[in-house]
mmCIF file of the N, C-alpha and C atoms, coordinates in Angstrom:
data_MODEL
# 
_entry.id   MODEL 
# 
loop_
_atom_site.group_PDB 
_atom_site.id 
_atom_site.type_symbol 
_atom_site.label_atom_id 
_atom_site.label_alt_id 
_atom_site.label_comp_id 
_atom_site.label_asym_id 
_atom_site.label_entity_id 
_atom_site.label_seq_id 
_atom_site.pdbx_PDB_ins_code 
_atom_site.Cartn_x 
_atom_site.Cartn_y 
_atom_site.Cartn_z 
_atom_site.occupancy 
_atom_site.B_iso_or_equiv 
_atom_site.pdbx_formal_charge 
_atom_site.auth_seq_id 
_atom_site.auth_comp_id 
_atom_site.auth_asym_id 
_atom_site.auth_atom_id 
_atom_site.pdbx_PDB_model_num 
ATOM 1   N N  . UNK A 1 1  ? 322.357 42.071  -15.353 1.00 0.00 ? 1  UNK A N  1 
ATOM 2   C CA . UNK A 1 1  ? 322.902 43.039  -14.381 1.00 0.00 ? 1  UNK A CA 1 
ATOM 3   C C  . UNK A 1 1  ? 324.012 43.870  -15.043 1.00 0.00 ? 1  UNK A C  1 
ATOM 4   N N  . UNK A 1 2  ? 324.835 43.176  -15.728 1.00 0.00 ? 2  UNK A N  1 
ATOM 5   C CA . UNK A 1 2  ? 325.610 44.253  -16.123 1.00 0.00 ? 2  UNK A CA 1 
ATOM 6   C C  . UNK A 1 2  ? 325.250 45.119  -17.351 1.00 0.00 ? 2  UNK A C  1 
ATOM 7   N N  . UNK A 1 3  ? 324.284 44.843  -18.059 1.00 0.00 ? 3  UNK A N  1 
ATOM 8   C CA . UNK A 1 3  ? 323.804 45.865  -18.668 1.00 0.00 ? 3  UNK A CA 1 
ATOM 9   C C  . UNK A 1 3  ? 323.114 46.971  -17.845 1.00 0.00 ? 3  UNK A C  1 
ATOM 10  N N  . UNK A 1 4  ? 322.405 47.029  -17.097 1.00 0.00 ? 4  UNK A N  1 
ATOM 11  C CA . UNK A 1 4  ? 321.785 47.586  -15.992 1.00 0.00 ? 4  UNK A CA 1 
ATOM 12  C C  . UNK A 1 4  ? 322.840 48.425  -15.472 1.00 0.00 ? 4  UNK A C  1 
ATOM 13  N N  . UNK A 1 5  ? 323.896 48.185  -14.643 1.00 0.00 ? 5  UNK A N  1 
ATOM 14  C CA . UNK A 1 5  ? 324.408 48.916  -13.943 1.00 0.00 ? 5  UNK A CA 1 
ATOM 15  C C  . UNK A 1 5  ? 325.323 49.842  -15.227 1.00 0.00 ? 5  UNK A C  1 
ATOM 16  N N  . UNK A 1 6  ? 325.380 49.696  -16.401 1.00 0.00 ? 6  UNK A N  1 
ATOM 17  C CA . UNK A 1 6  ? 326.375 50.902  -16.859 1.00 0.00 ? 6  UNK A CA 1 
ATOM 18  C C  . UNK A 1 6  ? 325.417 52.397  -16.867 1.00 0.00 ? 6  UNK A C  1 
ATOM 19  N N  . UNK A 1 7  ? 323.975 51.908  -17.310 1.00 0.00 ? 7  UNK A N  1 
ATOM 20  C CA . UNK A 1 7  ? 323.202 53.079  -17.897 1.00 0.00 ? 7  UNK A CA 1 
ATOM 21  C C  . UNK A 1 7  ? 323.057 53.860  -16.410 1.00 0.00 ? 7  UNK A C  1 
ATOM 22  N N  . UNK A 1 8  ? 322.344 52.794  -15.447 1.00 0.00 ? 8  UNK A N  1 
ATOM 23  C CA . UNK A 1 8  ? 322.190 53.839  -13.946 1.00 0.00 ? 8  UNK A CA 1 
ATOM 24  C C  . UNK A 1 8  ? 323.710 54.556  -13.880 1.00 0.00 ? 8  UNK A C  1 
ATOM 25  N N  . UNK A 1 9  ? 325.002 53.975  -14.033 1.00 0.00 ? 9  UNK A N  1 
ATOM 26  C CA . UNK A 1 9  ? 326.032 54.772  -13.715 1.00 0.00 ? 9  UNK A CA 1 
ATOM 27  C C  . UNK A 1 9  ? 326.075 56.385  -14.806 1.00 0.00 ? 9  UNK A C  1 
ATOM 28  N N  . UNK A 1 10 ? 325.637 56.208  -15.901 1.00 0.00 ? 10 UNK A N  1 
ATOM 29  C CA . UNK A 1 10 ? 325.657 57.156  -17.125 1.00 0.00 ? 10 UNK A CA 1 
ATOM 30  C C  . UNK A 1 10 ? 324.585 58.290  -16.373 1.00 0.00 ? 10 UNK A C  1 
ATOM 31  N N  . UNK A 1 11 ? 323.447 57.754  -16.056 1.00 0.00 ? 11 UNK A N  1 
ATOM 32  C CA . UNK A 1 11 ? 322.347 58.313  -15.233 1.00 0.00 ? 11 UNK A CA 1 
ATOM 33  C C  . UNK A 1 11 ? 322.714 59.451  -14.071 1.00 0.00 ? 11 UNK A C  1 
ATOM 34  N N  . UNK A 1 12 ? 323.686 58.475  -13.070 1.00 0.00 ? 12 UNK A N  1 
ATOM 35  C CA . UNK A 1 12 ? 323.916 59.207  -12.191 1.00 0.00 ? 12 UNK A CA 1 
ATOM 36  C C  . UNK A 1 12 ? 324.699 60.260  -12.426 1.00 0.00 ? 12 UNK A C  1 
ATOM 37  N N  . UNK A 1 13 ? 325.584 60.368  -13.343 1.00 0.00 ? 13 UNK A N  1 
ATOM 38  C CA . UNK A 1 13 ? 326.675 61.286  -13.887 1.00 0.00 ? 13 UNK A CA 1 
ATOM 39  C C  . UNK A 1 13 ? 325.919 62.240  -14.437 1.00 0.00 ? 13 UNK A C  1 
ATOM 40  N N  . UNK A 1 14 ? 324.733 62.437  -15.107 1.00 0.00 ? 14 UNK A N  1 
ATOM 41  C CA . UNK A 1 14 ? 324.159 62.965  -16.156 1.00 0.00 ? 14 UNK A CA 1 
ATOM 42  C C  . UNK A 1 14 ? 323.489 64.192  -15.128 1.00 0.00 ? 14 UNK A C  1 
ATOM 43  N N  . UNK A 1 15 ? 322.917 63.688  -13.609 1.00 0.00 ? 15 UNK A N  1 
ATOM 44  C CA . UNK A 1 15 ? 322.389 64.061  -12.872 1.00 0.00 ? 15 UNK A CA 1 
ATOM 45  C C  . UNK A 1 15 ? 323.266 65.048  -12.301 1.00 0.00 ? 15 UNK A C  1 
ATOM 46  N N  . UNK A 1 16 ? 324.447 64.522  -11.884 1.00 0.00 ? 16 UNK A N  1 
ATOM 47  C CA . UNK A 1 16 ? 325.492 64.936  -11.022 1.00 0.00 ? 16 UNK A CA 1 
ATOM 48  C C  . UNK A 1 16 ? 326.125 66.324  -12.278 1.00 0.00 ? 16 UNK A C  1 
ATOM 49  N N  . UNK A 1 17 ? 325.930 66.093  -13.588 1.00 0.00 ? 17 UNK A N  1 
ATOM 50  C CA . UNK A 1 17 ? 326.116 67.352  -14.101 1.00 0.00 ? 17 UNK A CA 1 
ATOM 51  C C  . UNK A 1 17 ? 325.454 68.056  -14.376 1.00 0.00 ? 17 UNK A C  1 
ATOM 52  N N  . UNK A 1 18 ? 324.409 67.865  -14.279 1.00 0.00 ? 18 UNK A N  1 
ATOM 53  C CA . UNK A 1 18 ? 323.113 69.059  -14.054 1.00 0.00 ? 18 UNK A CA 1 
ATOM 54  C C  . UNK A 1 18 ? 322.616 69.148  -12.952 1.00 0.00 ? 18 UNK A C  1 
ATOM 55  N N  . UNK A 1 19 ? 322.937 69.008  -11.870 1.00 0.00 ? 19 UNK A N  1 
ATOM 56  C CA . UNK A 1 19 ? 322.831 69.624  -10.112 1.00 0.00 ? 19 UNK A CA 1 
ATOM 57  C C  . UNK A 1 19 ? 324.163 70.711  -10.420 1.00 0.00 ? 19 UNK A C  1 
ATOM 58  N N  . UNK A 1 20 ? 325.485 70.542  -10.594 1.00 0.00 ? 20 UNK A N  1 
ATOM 59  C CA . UNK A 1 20 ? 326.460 71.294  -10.851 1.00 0.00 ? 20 UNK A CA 1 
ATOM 60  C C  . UNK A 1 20 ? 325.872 72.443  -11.673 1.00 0.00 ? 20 UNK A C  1 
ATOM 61  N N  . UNK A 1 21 ? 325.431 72.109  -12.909 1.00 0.00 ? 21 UNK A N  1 
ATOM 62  C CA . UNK A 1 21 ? 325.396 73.359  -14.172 1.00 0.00 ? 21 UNK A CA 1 
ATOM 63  C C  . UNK A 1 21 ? 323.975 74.276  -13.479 1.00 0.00 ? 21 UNK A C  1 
ATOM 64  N N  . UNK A 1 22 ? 322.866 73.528  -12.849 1.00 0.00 ? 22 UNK A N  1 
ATOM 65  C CA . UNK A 1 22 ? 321.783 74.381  -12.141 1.00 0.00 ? 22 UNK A CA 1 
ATOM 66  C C  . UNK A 1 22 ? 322.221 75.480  -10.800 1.00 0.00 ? 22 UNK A C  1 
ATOM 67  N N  . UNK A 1 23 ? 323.450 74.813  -10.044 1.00 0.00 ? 23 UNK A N  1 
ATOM 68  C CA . UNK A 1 23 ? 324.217 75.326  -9.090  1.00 0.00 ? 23 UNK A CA 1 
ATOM 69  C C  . UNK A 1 23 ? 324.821 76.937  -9.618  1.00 0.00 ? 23 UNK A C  1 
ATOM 70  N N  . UNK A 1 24 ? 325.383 76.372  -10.746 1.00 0.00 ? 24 UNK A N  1 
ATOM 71  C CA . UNK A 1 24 ? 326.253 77.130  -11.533 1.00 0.00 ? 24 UNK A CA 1 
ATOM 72  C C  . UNK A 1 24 ? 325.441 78.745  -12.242 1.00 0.00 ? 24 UNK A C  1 
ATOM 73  N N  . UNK A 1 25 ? 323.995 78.152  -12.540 1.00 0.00 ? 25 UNK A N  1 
ATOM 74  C CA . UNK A 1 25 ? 323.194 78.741  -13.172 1.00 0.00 ? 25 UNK A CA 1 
ATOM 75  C C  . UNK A 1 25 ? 322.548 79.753  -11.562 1.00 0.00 ? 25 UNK A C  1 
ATOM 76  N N  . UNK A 1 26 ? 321.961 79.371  -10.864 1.00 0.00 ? 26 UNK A N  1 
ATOM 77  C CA . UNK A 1 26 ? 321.732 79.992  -9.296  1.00 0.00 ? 26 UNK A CA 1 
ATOM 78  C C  . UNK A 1 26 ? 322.486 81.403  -9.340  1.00 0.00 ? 26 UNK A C  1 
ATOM 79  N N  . UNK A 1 27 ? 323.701 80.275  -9.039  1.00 0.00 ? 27 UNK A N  1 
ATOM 80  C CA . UNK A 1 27 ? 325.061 81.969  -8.952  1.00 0.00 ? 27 UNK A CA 1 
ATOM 81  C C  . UNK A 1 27 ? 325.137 82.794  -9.545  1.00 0.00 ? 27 UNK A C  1 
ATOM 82  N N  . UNK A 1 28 ? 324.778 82.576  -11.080 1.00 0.00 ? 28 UNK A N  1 
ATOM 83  C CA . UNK A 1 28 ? 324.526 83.604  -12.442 1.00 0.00 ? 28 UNK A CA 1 
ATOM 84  C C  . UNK A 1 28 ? 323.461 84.314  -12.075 1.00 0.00 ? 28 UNK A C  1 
ATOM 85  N N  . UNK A 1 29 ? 322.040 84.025  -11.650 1.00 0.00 ? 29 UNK A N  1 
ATOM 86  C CA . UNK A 1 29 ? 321.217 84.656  -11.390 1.00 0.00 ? 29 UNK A CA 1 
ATOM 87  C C  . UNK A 1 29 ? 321.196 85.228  -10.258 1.00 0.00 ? 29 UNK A C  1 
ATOM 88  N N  . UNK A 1 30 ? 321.628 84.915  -9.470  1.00 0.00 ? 30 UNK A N  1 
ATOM 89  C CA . UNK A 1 30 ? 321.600 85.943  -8.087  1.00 0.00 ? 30 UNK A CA 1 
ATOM 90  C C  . UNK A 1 30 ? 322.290 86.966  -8.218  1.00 0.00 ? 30 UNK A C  1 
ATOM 91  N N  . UNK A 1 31 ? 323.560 86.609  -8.976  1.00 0.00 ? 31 UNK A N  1 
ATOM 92  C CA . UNK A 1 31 ? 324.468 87.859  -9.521  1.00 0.00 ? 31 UNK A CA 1 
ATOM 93  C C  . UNK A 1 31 ? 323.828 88.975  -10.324 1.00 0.00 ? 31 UNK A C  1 
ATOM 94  N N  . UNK A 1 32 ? 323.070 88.703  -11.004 1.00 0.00 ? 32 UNK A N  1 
ATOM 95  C CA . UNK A 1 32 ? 322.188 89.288  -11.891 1.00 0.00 ? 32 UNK A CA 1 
ATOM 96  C C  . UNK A 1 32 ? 320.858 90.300  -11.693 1.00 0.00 ? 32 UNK A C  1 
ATOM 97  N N  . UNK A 1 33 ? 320.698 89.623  -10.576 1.00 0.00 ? 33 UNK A N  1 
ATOM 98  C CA . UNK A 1 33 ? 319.574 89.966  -9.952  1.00 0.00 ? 33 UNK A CA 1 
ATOM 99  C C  . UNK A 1 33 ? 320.093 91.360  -8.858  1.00 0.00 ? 33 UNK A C  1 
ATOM 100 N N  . UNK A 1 34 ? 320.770 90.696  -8.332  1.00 0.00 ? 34 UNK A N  1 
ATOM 101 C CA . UNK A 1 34 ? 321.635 91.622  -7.663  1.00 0.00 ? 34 UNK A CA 1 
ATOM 102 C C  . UNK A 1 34 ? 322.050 93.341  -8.335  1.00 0.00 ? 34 UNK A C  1 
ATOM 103 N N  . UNK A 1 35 ? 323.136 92.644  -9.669  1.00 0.00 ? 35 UNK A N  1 
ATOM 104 C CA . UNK A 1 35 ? 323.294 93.776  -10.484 1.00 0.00 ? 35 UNK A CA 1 
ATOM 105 C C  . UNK A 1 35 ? 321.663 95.088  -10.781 1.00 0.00 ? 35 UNK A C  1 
ATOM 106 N N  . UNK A 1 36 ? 321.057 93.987  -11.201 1.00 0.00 ? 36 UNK A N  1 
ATOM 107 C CA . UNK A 1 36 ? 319.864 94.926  -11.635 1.00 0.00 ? 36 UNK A CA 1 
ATOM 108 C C  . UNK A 1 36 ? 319.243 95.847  -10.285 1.00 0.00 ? 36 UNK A C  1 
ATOM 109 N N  . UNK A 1 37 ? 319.176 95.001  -9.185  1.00 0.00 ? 37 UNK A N  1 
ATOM 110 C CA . UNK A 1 37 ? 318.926 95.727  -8.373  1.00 0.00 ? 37 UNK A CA 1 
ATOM 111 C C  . UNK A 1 37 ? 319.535 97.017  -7.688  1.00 0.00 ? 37 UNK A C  1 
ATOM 112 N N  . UNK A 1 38 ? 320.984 96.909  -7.755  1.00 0.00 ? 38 UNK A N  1 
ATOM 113 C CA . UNK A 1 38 ? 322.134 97.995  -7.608  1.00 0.00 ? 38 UNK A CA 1 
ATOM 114 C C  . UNK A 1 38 ? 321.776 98.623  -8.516  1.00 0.00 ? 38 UNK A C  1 
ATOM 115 N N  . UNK A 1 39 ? 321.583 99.034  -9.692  1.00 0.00 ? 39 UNK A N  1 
ATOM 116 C CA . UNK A 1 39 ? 321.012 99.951  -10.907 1.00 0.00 ? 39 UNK A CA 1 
ATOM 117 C C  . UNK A 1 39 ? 319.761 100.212 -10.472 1.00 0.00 ? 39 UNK A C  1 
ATOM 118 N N  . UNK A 1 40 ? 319.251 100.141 -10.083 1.00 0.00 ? 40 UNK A N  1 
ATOM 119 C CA . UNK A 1 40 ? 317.148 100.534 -9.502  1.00 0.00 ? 40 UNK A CA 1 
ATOM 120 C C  . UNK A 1 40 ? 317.769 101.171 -8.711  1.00 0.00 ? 40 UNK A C  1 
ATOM 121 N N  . UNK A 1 41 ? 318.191 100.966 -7.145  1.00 0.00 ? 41 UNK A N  1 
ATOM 122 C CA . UNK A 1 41 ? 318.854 101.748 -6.789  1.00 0.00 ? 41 UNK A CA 1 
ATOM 123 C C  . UNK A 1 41 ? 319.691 103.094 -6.912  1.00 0.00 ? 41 UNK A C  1 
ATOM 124 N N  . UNK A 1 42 ? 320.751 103.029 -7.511  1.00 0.00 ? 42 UNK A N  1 
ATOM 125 C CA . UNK A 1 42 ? 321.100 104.075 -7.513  1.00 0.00 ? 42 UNK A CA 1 
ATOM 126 C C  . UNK A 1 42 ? 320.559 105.075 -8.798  1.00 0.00 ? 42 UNK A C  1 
ATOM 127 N N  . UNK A 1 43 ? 319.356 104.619 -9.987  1.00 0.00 ? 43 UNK A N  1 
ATOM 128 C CA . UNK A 1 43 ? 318.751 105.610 -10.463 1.00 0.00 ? 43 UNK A CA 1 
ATOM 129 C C  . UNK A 1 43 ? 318.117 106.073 -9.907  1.00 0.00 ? 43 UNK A C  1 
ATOM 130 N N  . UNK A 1 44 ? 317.169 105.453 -8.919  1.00 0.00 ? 44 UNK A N  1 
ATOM 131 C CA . UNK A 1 44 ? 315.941 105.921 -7.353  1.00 0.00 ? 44 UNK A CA 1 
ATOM 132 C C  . UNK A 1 44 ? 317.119 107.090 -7.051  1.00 0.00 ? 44 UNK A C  1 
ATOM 133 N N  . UNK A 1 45 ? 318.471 106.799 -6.270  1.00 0.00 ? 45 UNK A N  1 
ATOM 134 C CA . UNK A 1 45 ? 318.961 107.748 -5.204  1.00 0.00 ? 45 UNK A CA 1 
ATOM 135 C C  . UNK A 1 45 ? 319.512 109.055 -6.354  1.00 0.00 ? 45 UNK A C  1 
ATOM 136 N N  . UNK A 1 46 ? 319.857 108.526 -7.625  1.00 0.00 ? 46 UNK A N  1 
ATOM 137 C CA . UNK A 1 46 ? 319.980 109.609 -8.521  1.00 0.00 ? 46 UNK A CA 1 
ATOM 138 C C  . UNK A 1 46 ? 318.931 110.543 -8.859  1.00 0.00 ? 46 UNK A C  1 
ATOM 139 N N  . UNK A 1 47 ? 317.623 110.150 -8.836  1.00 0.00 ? 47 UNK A N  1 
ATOM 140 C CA . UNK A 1 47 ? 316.623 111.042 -9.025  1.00 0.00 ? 47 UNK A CA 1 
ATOM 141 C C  . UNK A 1 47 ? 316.554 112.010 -7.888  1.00 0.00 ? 47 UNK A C  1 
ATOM 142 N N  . UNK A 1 48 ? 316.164 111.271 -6.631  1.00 0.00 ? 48 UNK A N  1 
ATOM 143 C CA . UNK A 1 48 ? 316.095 112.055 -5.756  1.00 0.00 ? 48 UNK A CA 1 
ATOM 144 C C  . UNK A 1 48 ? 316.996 113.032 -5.055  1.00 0.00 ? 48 UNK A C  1 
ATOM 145 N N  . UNK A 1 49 ? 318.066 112.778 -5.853  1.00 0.00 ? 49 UNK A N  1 
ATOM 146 C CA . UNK A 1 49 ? 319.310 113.543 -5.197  1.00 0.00 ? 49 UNK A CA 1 
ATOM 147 C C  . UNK A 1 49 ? 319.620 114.296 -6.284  1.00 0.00 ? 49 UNK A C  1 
ATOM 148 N N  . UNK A 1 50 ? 318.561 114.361 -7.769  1.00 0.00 ? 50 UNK A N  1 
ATOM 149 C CA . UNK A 1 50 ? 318.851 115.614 -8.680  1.00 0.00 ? 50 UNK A CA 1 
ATOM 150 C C  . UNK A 1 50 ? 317.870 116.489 -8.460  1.00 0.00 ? 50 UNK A C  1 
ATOM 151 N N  . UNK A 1 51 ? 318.199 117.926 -8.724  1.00 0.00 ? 51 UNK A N  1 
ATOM 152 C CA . UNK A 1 51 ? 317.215 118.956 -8.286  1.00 0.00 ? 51 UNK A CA 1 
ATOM 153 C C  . UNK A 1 51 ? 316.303 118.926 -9.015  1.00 0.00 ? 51 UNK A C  1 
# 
């Protein structure tokens, strides 16, 4: 048992920092996504709003 319980504890940590860094990664991409989309945008409203 006590070999057992250190690795599940290493395990759970390992998990618990990659739910965080994937979290982390989400926010980067939505941001991103976002950005790019604000640029499509306003080249669309730039075209149409050049003569």
């Amino acid at each position: 048992m006590r070999t057992v319980s250190p690795t599940r504890l290493s395990i759970g940590n390992d998990v618990t920092i990659v739910q965080a860094q994937s979290s982390r990664f989400r926010q980067a991409l939505k941001w991103f996504i976002g950005a790019i989309v604000t640029v499509c945008e306003t080249a669309v409203r730039y075209q149409y709003d050049a003569p």
